[in-house]
C-alpha positions in Angstrom: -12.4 60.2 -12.3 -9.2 57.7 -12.8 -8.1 57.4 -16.1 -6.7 54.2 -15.5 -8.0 51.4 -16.9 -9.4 48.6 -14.8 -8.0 45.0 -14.6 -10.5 42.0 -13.5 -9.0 40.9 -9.8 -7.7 37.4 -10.4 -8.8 34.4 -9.0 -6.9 31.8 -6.9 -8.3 28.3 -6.6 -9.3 26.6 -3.4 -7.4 24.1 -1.4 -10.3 22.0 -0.3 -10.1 17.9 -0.3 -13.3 17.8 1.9 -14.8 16.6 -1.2 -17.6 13.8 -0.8 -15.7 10.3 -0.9 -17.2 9.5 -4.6 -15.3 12.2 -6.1 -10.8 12.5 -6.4 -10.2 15.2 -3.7 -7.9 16.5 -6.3 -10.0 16.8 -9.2 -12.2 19.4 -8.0 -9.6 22.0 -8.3 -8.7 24.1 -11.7 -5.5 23.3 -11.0 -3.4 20.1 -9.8 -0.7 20.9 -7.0 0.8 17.8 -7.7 1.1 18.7 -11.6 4.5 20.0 -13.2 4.7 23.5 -13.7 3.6 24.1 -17.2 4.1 28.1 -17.5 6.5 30.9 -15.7 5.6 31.7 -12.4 3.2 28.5 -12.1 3.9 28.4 -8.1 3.8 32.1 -7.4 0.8 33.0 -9.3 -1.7 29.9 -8.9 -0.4 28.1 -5.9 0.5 31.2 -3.1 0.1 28.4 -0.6 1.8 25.1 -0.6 -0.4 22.2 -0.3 -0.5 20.3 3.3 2.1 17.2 2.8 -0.8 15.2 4.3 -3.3 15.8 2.2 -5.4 13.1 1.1 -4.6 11.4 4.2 -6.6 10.6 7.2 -6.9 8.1 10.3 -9.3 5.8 11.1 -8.2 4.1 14.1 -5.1 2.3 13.7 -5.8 2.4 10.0 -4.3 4.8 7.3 -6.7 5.9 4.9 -5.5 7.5 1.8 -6.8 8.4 -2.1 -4.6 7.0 -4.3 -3.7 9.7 -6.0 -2.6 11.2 -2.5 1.6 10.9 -2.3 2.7 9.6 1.2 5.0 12.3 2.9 8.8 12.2 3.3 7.7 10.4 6.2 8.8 7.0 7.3 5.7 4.9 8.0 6.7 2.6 10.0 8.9 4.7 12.3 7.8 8.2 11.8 11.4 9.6 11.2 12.5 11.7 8.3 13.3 10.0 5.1 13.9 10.5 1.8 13.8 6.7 0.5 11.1 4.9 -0.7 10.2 1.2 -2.0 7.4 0.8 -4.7 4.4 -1.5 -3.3 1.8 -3.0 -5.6 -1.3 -3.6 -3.3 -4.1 -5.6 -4.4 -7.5 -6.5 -2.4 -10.6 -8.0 -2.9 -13.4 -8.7 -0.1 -12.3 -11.8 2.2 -15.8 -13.5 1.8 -15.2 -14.0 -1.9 -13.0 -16.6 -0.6 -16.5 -18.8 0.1 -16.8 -19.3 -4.0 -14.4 -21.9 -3.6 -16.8 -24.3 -2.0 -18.2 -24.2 -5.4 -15.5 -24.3 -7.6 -11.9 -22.9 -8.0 -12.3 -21.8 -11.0 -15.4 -19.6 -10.0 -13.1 -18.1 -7.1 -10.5 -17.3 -10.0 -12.9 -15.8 -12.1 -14.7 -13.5 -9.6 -11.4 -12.5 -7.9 -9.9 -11.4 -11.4 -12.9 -8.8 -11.9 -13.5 -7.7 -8.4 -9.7 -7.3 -6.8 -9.0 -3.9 -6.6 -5.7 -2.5 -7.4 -3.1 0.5 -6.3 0.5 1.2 -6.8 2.1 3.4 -3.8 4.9 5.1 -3.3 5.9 3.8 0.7 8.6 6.1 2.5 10.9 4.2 4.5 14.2 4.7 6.1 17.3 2.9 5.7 16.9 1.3 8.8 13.9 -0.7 7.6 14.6 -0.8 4.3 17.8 -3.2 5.8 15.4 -5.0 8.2 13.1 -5.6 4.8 16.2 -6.9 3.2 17.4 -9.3 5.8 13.5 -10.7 6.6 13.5 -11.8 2.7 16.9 -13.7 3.1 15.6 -15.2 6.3 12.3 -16.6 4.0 14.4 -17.6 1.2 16.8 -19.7 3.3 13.6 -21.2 4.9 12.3 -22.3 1.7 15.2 -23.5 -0.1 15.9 -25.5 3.3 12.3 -26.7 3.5 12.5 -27.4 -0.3 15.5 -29.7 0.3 13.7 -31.5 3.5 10.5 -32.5 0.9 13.7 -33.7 -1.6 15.0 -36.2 0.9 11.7 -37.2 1.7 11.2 -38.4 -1.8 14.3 -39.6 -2.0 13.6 -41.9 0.9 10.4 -42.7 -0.5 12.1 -44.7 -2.8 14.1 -45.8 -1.0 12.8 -47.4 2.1 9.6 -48.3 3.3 10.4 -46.8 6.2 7.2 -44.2 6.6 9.4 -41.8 8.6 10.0 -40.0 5.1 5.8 -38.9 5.4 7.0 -36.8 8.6 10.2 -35.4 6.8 8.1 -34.1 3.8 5.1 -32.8 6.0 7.8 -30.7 7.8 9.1 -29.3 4.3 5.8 -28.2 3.0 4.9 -26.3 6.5 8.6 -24.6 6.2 8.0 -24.0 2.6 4.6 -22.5 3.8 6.3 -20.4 6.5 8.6 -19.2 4.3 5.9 -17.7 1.4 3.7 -16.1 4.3 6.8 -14.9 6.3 8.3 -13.3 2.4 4.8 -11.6 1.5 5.0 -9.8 5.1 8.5 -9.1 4.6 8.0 -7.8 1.8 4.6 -5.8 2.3 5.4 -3.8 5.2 1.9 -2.5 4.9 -1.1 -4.4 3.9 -4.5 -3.2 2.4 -7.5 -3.6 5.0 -9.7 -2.4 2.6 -9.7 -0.8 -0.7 -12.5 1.4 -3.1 -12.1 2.5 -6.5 -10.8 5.8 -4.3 -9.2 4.8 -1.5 -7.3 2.5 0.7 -7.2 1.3 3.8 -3.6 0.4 4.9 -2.6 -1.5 8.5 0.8 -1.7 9.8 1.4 2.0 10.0 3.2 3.5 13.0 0.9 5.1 15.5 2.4 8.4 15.8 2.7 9.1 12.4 -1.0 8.2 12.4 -1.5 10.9 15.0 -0.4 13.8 12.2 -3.5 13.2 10.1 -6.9 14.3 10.8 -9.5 11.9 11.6 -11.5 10.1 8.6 -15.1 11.8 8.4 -16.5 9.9 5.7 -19.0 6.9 6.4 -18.0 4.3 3.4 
């Protein structure tokens, strides 16, 4: 009979973010992959097996899904080429038919989208490449609007003026360019925009297709 004294085996968690969509696919584990080490040997000894860089990530058509606590790969998503850069995007989202509340009242609207807009902060990998076509969309908006801002100026200016009611035409055109301009900056600046969002997840449009092809397909019905 061995003398030796026996040691209980130990126990490695389970990579598993198959969890039902209710729950944080990352919460179900004892330990969190994403977490700082705390102790020597953290890696080695809990974590033998690095966690997928796509995990928490799916497709749903051309739609990226993704839990918000799920980081986005050093993976461009609008071109799918390496990158190491990344631009911070605040993404908010609130059901489009909320938008009917203002046939009773603006300030109803305001209220209801305060408490129901759901929120997220991600993390969006992009190259240099788009990062600099980001950059030069924004200037584009901002000359538009200070141009169109100038445009409503003279019309008011004319106003007063003249009675000439060709001013009426030279505003009109300012306020569309001004218009332009805030619609053409909040794309310019999005790069992505939420389809849909949960208290879990988000639904995010504008992603390139074949970095969409990498990710499993989404299996949940929410």
């Amino acid at each position: 009979m061995s003398t030796h004294p026996q040691y209980p085996q130990p126990v490695y968690p389970q990579q598993s973010f198959a969890s039902p969509p209710a729950a944080n696919p990352f919460a179900d584990q004892p330990v969190n992959p994403y977490a700082s080490p705390q102790q020597p040997g953290y890696y080695p000894q809990q974590l033998p097996q690095k966690p997928s860089p796509f995990a928490g990530l799916w497709r749903e058509g051309s739609i990226l899904v993704m839990h918000k606590l799920a980081p986005l790969p050093d993976i461009c998503v609008k071109s799918n080429e390496p990158t190491m850069q990344r631009i911070t995007r605040k993404l908010q989202w609130h059901n489009p038919l909320l938008a009917l509340t203002i046939l009773i009242g603006w300030p109803i609207y305001v209220v209801l989208a305060i408490i129901l807009t759901k929120r997220a902060t991600i993390q969006l990998p992009l190259t240099e490449e788009w990062i600099a076509r980001r950059r030069r969309r924004l200037l584009v908006a901002w000359g538009v609007g200070l141009v169109s801002l100038g445009l409503i100026g003279g019309g008011i200016a004319l106003a007063a003026q003249m009675d000439d009611p060709g001013y009426l035409a030279l505003m009109g055109l300012g306020i569309v360019g001004v218009l332009a301009a805030l619609i053409g900056g909040q794309m310019a600046v999005g790069m992505v925009r939420a389809k849909r969002m949960t208290d879990e997840y988000i639904w995010l449009k504008g992603v390139h297709p074949d970095f969409l092809d990498r990710l499993e397909p989404w299996p949940y019905r929410i």
